[in-house]
C-alpha positions as CSV (number, residue, x, y, z in Angstrom):
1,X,-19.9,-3.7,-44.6
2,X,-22.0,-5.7,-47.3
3,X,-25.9,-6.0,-46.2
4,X,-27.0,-8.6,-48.2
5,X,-30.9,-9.0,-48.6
6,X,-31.3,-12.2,-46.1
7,X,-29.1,-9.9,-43.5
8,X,-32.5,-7.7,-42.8
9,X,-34.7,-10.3,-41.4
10,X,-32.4,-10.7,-38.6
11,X,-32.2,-6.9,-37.8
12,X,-36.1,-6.3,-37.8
13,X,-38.0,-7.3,-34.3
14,X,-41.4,-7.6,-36.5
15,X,-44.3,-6.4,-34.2
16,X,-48.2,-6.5,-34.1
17,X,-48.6,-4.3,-31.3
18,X,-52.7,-3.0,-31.9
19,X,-54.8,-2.5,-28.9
20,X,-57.5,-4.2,-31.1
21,X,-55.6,-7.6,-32.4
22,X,-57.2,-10.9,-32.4
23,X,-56.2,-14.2,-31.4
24,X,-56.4,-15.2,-34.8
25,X,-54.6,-12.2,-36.0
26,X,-51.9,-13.3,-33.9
27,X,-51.5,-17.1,-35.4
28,X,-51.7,-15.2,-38.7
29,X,-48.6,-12.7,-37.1
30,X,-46.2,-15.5,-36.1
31,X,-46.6,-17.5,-38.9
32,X,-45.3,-14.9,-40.6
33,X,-42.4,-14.5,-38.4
34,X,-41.5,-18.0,-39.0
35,X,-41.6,-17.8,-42.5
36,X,-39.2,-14.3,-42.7
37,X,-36.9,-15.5,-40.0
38,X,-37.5,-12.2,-37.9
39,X,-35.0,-12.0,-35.3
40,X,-37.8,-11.1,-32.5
41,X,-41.6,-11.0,-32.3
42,X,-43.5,-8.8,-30.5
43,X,-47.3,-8.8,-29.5
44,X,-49.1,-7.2,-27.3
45,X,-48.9,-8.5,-23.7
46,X,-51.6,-11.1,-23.4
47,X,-50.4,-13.3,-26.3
48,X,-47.2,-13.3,-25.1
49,X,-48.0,-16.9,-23.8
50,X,-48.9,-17.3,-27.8
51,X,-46.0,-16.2,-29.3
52,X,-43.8,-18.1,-26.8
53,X,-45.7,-21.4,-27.8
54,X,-45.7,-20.7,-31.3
55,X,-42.3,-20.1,-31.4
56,X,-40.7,-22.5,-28.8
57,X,-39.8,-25.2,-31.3
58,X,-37.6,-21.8,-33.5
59,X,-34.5,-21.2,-31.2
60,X,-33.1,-18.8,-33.2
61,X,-36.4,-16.3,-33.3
62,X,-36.7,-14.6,-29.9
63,X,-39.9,-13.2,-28.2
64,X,-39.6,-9.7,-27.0
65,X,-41.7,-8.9,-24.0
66,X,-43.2,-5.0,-23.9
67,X,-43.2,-3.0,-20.8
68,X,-45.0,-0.1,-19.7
69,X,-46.3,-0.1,-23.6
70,X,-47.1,2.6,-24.8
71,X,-47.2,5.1,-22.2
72,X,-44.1,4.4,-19.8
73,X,-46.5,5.7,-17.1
74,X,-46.6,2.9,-14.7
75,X,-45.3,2.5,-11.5
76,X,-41.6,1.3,-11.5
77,X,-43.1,-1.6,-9.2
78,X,-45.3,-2.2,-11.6
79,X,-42.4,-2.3,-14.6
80,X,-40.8,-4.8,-12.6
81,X,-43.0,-7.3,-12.1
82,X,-44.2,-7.1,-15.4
83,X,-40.6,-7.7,-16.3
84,X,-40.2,-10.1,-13.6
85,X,-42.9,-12.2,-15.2
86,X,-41.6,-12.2,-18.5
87,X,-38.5,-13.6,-17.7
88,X,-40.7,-16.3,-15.6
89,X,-42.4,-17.2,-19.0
90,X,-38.7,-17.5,-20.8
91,X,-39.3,-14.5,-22.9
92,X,-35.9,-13.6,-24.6
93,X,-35.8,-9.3,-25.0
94,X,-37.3,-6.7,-22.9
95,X,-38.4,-3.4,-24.4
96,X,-39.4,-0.7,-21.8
97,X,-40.5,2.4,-22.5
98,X,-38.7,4.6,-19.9
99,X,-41.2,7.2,-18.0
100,X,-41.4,10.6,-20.3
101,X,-42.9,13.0,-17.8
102,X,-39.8,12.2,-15.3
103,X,-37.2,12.7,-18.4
104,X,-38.9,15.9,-19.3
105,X,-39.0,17.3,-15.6
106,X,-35.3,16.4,-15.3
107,X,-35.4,14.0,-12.5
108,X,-32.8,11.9,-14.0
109,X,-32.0,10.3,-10.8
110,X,-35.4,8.3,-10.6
111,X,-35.7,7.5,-14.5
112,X,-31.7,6.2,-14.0
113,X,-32.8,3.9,-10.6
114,X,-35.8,2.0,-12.4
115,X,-33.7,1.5,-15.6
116,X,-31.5,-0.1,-13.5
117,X,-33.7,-2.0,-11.4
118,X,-34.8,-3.2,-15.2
119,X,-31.7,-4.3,-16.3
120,X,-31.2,-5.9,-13.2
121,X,-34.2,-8.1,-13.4
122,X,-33.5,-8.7,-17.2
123,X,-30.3,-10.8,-15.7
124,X,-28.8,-10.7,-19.2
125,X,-31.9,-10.5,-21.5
126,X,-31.3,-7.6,-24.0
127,X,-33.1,-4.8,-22.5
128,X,-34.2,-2.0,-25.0
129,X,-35.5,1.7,-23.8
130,X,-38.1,3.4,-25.5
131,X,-37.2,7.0,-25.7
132,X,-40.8,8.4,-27.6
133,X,-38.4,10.8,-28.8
134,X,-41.0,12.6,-30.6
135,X,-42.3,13.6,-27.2
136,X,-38.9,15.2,-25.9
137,X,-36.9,18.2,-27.1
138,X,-32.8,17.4,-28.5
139,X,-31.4,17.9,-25.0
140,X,-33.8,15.8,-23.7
141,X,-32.9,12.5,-26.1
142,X,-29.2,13.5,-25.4
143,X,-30.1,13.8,-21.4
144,X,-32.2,10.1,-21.5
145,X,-29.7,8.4,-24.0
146,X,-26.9,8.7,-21.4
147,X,-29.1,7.6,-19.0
148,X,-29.9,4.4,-21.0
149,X,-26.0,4.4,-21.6
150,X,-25.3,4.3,-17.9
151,X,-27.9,1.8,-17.0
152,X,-27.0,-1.7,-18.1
153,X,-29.5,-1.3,-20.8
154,X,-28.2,-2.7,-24.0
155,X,-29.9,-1.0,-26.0
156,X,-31.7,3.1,-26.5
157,X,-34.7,3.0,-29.2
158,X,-36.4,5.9,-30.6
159,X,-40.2,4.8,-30.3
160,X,-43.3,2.9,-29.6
161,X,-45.1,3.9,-33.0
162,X,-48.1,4.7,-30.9
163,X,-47.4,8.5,-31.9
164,X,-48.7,10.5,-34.6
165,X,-45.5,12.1,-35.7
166,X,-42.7,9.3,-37.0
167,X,-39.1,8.9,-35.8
168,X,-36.8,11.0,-37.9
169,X,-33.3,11.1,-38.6
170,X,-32.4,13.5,-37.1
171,X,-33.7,12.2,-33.9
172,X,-31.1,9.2,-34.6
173,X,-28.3,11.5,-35.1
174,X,-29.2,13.2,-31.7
175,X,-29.4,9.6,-29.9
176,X,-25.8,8.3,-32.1
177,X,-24.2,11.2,-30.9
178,X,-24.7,11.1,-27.2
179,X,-24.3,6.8,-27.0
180,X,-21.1,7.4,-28.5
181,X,-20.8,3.1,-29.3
182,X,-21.6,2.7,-25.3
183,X,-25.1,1.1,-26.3
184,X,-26.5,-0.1,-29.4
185,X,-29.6,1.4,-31.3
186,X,-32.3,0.3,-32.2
187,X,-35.3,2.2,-34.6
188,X,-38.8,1.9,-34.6
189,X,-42.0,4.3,-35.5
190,X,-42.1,5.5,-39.1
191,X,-39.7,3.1,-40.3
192,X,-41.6,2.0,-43.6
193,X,-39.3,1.8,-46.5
194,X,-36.0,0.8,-47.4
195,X,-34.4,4.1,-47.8
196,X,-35.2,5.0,-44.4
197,X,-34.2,1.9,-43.0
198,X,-30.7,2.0,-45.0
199,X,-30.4,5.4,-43.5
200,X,-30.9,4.5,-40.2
201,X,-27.8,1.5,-40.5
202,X,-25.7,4.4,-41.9
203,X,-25.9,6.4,-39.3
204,X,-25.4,3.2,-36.6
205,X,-28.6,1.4,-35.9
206,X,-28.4,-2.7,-35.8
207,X,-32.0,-3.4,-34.8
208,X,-35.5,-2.2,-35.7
209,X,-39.1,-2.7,-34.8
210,X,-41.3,-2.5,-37.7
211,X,-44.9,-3.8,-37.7
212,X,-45.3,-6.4,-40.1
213,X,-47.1,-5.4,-43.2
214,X,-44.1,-2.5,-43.5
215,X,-41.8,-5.4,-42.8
216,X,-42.4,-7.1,-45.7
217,X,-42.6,-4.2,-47.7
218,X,-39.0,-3.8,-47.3
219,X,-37.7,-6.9,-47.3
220,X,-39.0,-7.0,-51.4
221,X,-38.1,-3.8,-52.1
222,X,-34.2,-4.9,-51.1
223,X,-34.1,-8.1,-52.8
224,X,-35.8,-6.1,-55.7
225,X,-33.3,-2.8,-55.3
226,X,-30.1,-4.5,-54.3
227,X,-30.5,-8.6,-54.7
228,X,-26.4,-9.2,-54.3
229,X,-26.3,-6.2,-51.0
230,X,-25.8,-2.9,-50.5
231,X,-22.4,-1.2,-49.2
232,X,-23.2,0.5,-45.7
233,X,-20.0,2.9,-44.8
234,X,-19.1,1.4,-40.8
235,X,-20.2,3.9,-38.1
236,X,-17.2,5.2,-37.0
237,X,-16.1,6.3,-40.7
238,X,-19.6,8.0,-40.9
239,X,-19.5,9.8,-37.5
240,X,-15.8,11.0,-37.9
């Protein structure tokens, strides 16, 4: 396939996701979404009201709602009423960060239960699951990826970006290989410039979340680097 340079804005949920951000950073934030044309905004939960109003009037740019961000540590009650009230606003993704400590004990059976009980109160949202795969050994992503596989979940992501270590390819490669096309993928924490991001669609991600300022770092540097597209080899070819 061709990806042309207005292709990326609708690949990139564009996030301001700071424990410290302002109100006013915020109207500065979605502004900036409306002007890109990013596919999804996220914010940190109490401007999720904001961004909702902001963007209300923009049918085609969604509002992602966070859950259990950044720690994935909450009680699955607790997940799902946070859910639960985001779909009660008329937020349009979900992105969970699944519970770490349960993946890396093995107890597959709970982490599988409240990702399903996620999905199920998404009712047809996309739901995306954090995997913090920086925090979990190559079995481990393999282990939690078929979970997310099996769960309704539509899509497995690598990160919050909350950690000090950055999502690497190879970490992709582990996820790719274990989803095997059931779910999609989706990229976020470290993903800063074009090459990276280019190497992360090679290898089968559609969607990533990027905070903003690295956002439209990369969105110059393609229309700068390849202003008629760049040819990305399909999935399958690259995986076979």
């Amino acid at each position: 396939m061709k990806l042309m340079p207005n292709d990326l804005p609708r690949m990139i949920d564009c996030s301001l996701l700071r424990n410290d951000t302002t109100p006013k950073e915020v109207e500065e934030f979605l502004d900036i979404c409306k002007r890109e044309r990013f596919v999804c905004a996220f914010v940190m939960p109490c401007y999720v009201d904001r961004a909702l109003q902001a963007l209300a009037s923009e049918p085609d740019l969604h509002v992602g709602g966070p859950i259990g961000f950044p720690t994935g540590a909450e009680p699955t009650a607790v997940k799902l009423f946070q859910a639960a009230r985001y779909v009660e606003m008329g937020v349009d993704e979900l992105d969970a960060v699944i519970n770490i400590g349960l993946v890396k004990s093995g107890r597959y059976d709970a982490v599988l239960s409240e990702l399903r009980q996620l999905a199920a109160v998404a009712d047809g949202r996309p739901l995306k699951v954090i995997l913090e795969t920086t925090c979990l050994t190559e079995q481990e992503i393999s282990a939690a990826t078929e979970l997310v596989a099996v769960s309704g979940a539509a899509y497995v992501k690598t990160g919050t970006g909350f950690m000090p270590s950055p999502t690497t390819l190879r970490h992709i490669e582990v996820m790719a290989a274990a989803a095997k096309g059931r779910v999609k993928m989706k990229a976020a924490g470290g993903i800063r410039n074009l090459d990276m991001l280019l190497a992360c669609v090679r290898l089968g991600v559609s969607r990533f979340g990027i905070k903003w300022q690295s956002a439209l770092s990369i969105l110059a540097e393609m229309q700068e680097r390849y202003p008629d597209g760049v040819e990305i080899p399909a999935w399958r070819a690259t995986h076979e």
